[in-house]
C-alpha positions as CSV (number, residue, x, y, z in Angstrom):
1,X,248.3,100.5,-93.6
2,X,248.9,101.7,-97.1
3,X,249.5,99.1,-100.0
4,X,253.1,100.0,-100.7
5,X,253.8,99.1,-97.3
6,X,251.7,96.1,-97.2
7,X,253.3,94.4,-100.3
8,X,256.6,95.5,-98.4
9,X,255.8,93.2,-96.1
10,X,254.5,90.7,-97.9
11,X,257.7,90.8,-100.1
12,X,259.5,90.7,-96.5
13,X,257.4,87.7,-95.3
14,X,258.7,85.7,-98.8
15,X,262.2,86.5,-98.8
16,X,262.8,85.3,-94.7
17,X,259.5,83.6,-93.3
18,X,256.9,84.6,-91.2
19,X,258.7,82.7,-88.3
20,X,261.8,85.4,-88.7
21,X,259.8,88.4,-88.6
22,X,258.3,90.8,-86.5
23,X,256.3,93.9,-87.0
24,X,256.6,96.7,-84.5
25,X,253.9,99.2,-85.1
26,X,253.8,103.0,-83.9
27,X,250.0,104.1,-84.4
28,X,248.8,106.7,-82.2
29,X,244.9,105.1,-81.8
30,X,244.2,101.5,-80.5
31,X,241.5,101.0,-83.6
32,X,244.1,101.8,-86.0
33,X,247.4,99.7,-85.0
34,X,244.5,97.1,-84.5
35,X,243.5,97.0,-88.0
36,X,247.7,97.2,-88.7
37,X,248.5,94.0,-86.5
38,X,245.1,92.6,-88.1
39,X,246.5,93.0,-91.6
40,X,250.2,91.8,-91.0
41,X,248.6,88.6,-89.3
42,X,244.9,87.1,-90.7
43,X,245.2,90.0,-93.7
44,X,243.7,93.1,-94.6
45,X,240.4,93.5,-93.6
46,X,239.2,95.9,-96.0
47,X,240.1,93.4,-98.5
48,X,241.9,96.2,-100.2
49,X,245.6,95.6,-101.1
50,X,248.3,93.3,-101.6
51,X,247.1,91.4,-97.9
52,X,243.7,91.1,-98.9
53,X,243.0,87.4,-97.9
54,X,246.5,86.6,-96.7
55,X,247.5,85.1,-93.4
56,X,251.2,86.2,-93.1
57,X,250.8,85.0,-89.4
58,X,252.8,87.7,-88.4
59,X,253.4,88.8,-85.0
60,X,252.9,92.9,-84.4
61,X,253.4,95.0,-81.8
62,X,253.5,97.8,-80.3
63,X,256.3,100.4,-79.7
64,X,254.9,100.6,-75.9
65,X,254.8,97.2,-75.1
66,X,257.4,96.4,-72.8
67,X,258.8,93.3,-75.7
68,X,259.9,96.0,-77.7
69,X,260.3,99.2,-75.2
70,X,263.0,97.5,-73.4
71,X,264.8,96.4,-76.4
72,X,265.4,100.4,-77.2
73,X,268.0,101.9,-75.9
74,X,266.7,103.8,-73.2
75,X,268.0,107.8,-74.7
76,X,266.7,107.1,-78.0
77,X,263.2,106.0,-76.5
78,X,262.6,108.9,-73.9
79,X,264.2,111.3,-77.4
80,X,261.5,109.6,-79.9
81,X,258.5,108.0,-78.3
82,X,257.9,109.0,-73.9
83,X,256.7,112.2,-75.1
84,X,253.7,110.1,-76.4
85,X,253.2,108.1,-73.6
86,X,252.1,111.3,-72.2
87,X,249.4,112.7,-74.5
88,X,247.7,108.8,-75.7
89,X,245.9,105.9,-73.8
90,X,249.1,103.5,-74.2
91,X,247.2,100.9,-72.2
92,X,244.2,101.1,-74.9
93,X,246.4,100.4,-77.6
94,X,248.5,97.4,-76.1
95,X,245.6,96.0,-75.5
96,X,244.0,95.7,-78.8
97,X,247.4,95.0,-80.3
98,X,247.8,92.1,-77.7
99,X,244.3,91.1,-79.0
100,X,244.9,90.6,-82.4
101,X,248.4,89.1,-82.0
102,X,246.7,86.7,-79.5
103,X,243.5,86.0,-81.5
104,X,245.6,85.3,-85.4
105,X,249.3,84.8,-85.0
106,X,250.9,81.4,-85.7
């Protein structure tokens, strides 16, 4: 996650609360929307930007988990994102999102 969008959401996470926020994520590989729902939630990792060593708590996920799939209408989702379902391992990367929301949110 770049830094612009990390203090984004760290700006976000002041203005309304970590309880009033989600973060939906649309990473193609599970190691890399990993490290994105690792940053939004126990901090960046790399210790790199705006997140280093802060626990927003955040809860991420993933545009193929079914919390946030169903919640799309169902023409926008099959214009913008079933094509991917196709081509990636979707069950790889729910996982490891699940993993990390799991393992740091509050």
């Amino acid at each position: 996650m770049d830094l612009e969008n990390q203090q984004r959401i760290k700006d976000l996470t002041d203005k309304y609360g970590n309880q009033n926020l989600i973060v939906v994520l649309g990473g193609a590989e599970a190691e890399a929307s990993g490290l994105a729902a690792e940053t939004v939630s126990n901090g960046d990792p790399t210790f790199a930007g705006p997140l280093a060593g802060v626990q927003l708590g955040l809860k991420a996920y993933h545009i193929f988990e079914d919390e946030i799939k169903n919640d799309v209408a169902p023409e926008v989702y099959e214009e913008h994102i079933s094509m991917m379902e196709m081509v990636l391992d979707v069950d790889e990367v729910i996982k490891e999102v699940k993993s990390i929301r799991e393992q740091y949110t509050r």
